[in-house]
Structures are given as C-alpha cells and as structure tokens.
N, C-alpha and C positions, 0 to 999 in steps of 0.2 A: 402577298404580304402577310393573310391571316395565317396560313399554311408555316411560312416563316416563323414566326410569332409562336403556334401554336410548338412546331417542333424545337424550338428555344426552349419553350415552360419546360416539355416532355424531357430532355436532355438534361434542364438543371436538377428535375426532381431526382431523374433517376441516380444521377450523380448525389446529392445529397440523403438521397436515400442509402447509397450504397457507404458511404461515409461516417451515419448517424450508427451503425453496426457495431456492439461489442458490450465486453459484460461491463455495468455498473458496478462500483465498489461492495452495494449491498447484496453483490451474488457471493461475495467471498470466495470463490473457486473462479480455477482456469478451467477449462475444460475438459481436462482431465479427473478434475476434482480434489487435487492436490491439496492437502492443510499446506505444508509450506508454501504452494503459493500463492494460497490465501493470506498467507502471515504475512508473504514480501509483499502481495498488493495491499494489506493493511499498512505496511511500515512504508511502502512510495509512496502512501497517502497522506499518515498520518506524523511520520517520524524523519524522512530523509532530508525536509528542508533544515534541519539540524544535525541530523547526524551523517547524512550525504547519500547521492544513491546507492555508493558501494560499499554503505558503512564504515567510510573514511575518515568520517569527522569533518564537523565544519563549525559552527557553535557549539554544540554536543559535541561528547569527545567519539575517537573509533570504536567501533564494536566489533571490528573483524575477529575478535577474538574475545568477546565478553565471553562465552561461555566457558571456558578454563579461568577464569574469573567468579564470577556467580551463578551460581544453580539457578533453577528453573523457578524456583520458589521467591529465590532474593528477585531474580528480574521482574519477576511478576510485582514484588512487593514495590519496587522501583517503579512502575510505570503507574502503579495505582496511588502512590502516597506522595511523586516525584524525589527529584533530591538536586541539591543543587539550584541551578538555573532551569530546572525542566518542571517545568507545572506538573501537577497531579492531575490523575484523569484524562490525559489527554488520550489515550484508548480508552474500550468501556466494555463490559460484556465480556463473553465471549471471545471477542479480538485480542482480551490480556492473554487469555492461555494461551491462544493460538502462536503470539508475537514473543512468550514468555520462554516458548518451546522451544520456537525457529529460532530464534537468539542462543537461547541456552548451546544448542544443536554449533554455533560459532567457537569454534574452537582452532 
C-alpha cells in the first residue's frame, strides 16, 4: 500500500512538474528572442480581451491593419494617453514601443 501511495506522489509531481514549464510574461521573448513576439505576448496579455486574439476586434475596434492607419509614434501615443473607451496606460515601459512597432508593422 506504502509503495502504491508513494509512486502516486512521485507520478503527480512529475506530471505537474512537467506542466508548470514555460516563459512568464515578464520574459518578454519566445525563445527565439523575437521583439515581435514579445509584442504579441504583450498584446495576448494585455490588449486581446478587447481587441481579439487575431486583432479582429471585439470591444476595441480591428487592428489587422492599424498600421496603414497610424504610425508608430501615433500608436504609441494611443496606448499611453488611451482614446475612446480604452484606458490609458494599460501597457507601460518598454512594452509601448515594443506593441507600438509590432502594431505599426499591421499593415
């Protein structure tokens, strides 16, 4: 019965072990070390429950093509001042340019 018991623990942990694996938000990089896909893991984090995961709009409008829209400078100004129904601030740092880019980059 102990033997049972103990190879129970030993199976959950390693399973949850193997589970709990992968980068935090505050890595900013996939493993490649890509800015863009640190910008899409900033905007799945920080922007898609508004604006949708494929930037298709959903309370927020689409962005599939902000960029032939606004420069890199206006989006930037846009995520740090809001406009509309979108709060100010809701990125911060570093993450505007990053998100200012990859957006801009929507064309």
């Amino acid at each position: 019965m102990k033997g049972k018991l103990i190879g129970l623990f030993v199976g959950a942990s390693l399973v949850l072990a193997a589970c709990s694996g992968g980068n935090s938000a505050s890595d900013n990089k996939d493993n490649s070390g890509s800015t863009a896909s640190a910008a899409e893991q900033i905007f799945q984090q920080s922007c898609a429950s508004c604006h949708g995961q494929n930037l298709e709009g959903k309370v927020g409008p689409n962005l599939q093509k902000v960029g032939s829209k606004y420069s890199k400078d206006e989006i930037k100004q846009i995520i740090e001042k809001g406009r509309g129904g979108m709060p100010a601030g809701v990125i911060q740092g570093d993450d505007v340019d990053k998100v200012a880019e990859w957006l801009a980059s929507k064309k």
